[in-house]
C-alpha positions in Angstrom: -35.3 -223.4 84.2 -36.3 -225.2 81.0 -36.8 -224.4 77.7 -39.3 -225.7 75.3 -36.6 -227.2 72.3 -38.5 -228.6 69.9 -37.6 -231.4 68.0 -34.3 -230.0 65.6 -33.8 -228.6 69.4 -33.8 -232.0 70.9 -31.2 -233.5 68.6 -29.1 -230.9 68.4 -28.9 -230.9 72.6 -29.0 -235.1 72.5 -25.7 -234.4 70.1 -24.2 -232.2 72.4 -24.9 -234.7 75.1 -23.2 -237.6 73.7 -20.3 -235.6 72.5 -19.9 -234.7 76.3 -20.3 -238.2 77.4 -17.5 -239.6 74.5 -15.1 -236.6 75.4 -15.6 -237.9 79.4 -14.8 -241.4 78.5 -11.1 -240.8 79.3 -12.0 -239.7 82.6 -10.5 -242.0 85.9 -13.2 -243.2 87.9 -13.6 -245.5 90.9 -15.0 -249.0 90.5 -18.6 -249.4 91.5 -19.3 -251.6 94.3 -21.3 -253.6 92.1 -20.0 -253.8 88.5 -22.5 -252.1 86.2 -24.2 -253.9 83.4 -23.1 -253.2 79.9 -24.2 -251.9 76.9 -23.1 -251.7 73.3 -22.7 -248.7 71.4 -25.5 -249.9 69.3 -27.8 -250.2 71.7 -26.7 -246.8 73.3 -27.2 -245.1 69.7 -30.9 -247.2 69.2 -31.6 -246.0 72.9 -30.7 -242.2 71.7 -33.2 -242.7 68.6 -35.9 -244.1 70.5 -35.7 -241.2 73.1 -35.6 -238.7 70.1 -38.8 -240.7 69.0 -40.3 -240.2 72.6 -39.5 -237.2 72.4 -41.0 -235.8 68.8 -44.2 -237.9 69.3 -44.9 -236.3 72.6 -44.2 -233.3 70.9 -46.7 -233.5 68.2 -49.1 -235.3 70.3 -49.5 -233.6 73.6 -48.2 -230.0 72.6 -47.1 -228.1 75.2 -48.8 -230.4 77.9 -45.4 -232.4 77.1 -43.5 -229.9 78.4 -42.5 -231.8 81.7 -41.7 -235.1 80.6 -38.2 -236.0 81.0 -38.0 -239.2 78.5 -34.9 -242.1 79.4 -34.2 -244.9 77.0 -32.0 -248.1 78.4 -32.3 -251.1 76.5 -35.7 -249.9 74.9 -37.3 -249.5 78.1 -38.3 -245.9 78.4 -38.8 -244.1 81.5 -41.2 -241.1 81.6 -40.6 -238.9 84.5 -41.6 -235.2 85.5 -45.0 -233.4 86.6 -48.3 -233.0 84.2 -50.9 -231.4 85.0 -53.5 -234.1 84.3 -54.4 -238.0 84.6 -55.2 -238.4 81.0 -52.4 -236.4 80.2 -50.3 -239.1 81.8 -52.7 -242.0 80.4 -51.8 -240.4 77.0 -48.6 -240.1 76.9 -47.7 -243.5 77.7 -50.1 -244.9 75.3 -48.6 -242.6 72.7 -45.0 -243.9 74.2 -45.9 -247.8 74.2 -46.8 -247.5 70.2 -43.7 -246.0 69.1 -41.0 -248.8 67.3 -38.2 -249.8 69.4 -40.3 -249.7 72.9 -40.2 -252.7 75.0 -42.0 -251.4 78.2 -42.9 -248.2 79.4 -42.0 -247.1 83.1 -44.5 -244.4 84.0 -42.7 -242.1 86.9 -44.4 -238.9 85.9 -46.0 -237.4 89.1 -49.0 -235.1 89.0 -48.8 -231.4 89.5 -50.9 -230.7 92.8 -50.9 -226.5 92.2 -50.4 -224.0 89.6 -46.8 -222.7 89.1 -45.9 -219.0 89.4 -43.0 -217.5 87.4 -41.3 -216.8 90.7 -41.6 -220.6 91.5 -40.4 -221.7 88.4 -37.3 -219.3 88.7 -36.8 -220.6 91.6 -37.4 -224.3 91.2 -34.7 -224.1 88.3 -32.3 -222.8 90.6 -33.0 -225.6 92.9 -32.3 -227.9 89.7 -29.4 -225.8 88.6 -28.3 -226.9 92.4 -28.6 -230.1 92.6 -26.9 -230.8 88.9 -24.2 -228.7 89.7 -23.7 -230.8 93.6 -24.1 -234.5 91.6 -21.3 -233.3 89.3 -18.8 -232.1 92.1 -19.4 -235.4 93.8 -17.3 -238.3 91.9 -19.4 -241.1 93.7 -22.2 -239.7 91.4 -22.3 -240.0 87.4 -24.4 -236.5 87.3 -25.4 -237.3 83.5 -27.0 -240.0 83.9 -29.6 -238.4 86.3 -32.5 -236.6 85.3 -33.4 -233.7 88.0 -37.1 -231.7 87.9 -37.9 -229.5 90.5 -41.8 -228.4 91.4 -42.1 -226.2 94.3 -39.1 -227.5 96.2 -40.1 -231.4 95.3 -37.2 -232.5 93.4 -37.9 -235.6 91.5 -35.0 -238.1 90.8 -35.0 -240.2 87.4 -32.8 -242.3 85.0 -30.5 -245.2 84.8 -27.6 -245.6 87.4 -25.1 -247.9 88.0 -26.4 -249.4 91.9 -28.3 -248.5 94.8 -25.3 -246.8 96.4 -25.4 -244.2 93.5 -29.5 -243.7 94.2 -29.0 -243.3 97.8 -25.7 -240.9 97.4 -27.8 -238.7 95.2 -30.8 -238.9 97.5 -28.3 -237.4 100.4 -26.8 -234.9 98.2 -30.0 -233.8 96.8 -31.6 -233.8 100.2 -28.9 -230.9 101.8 -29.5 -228.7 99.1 -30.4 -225.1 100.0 -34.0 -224.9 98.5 -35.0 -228.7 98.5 -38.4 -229.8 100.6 -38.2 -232.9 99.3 -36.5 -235.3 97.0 -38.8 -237.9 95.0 -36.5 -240.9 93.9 -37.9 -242.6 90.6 -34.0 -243.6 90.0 -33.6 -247.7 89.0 -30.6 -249.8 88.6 -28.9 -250.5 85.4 -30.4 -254.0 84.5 
């Protein structure tokens, strides 16, 4: 289920992120088939500001029609993923995205929403999410934090920055042969 943060919210949950990520570093992992491509710490903390900046601006801009956006940052490229509920709204946000400093390019994953949502469906499309986190971060082939999960009436949409295409399609399986899940909606790239 989400919860609308706003933005001393936001930072205070990107904090707690990053402190989870840092104390995980120590954490033995298997090589990736393909080795993934690097990134400062630099460009990690201007990727974390420029999300908070995605983040506030949709904010302030869009309101609660914001409220479904999940907002990725990789090397300034920010991918916008989730449901909204209109075209413009879409249209809007990544106009508002594409002016903000520090975005290169804008890749616009959000889907539209196709019927309204019910409490009952939105307690139950967070225990769908709750799920499928909780499955990518039992399975060690799977870096569960850097994967965004939305559910929408059993449609459970895939986004963020992963290591290779064997992480995308082990994440597609997992997500697929959970209890709840019509279908899985992969807007998942490769680390460039």
């Amino acid at each position: 289920m989400k919860t609308h943060l706003g933005l001393n919210g936001f930072i205070l949950a990107l904090a707690a992120v990053t402190a989870m990520g840092i104390a995980g570093c120590n954490k033995m992992q298997d090589a990736p088939a393909t080795p993934a491509a690097k990134t400062t710490v630099g460009a990690e903390i201007d990727d974390s500001i420029v999300t908070a900046r995605v983040a506030a601006a949709l904010l302030a801009e869009l309101a609660a029609r914001s409220y479904g956006f999940k907002v990725e940052t990789r090397k300034g490229e920010v991918q916008l993923s989730g449901f909204a509920g209109t075209q413009a709204d879409i249209d809007r946000a990544v106009e508002i995205v594409h002016a903000l400093p520090g975005v290169k390019n804008v890749d616009n994953k959000v889907s539209l929403k196709t019927v309204d949502t019910t409490v009952g469906n939105k307690v139950d499309d967070g225990i769908v999410t709750a799920r499928v986190k909780t499955a990518f971060f039992a399975d060690a082939s799977i870096k569960g934090l850097d994967i965004a999960v939305v559910t929408r009436q059993g449609e459970v949409q895939l986004s963020g920055y992963v290591d290779n295409q064997l992480q995308i399609d082990r994440a597609v399986e997992v997500a697929r042969g959970i209890e709840g899940v019509r279908t899985v909606s992969n807007q998942m790239s490769v680390k460039k």
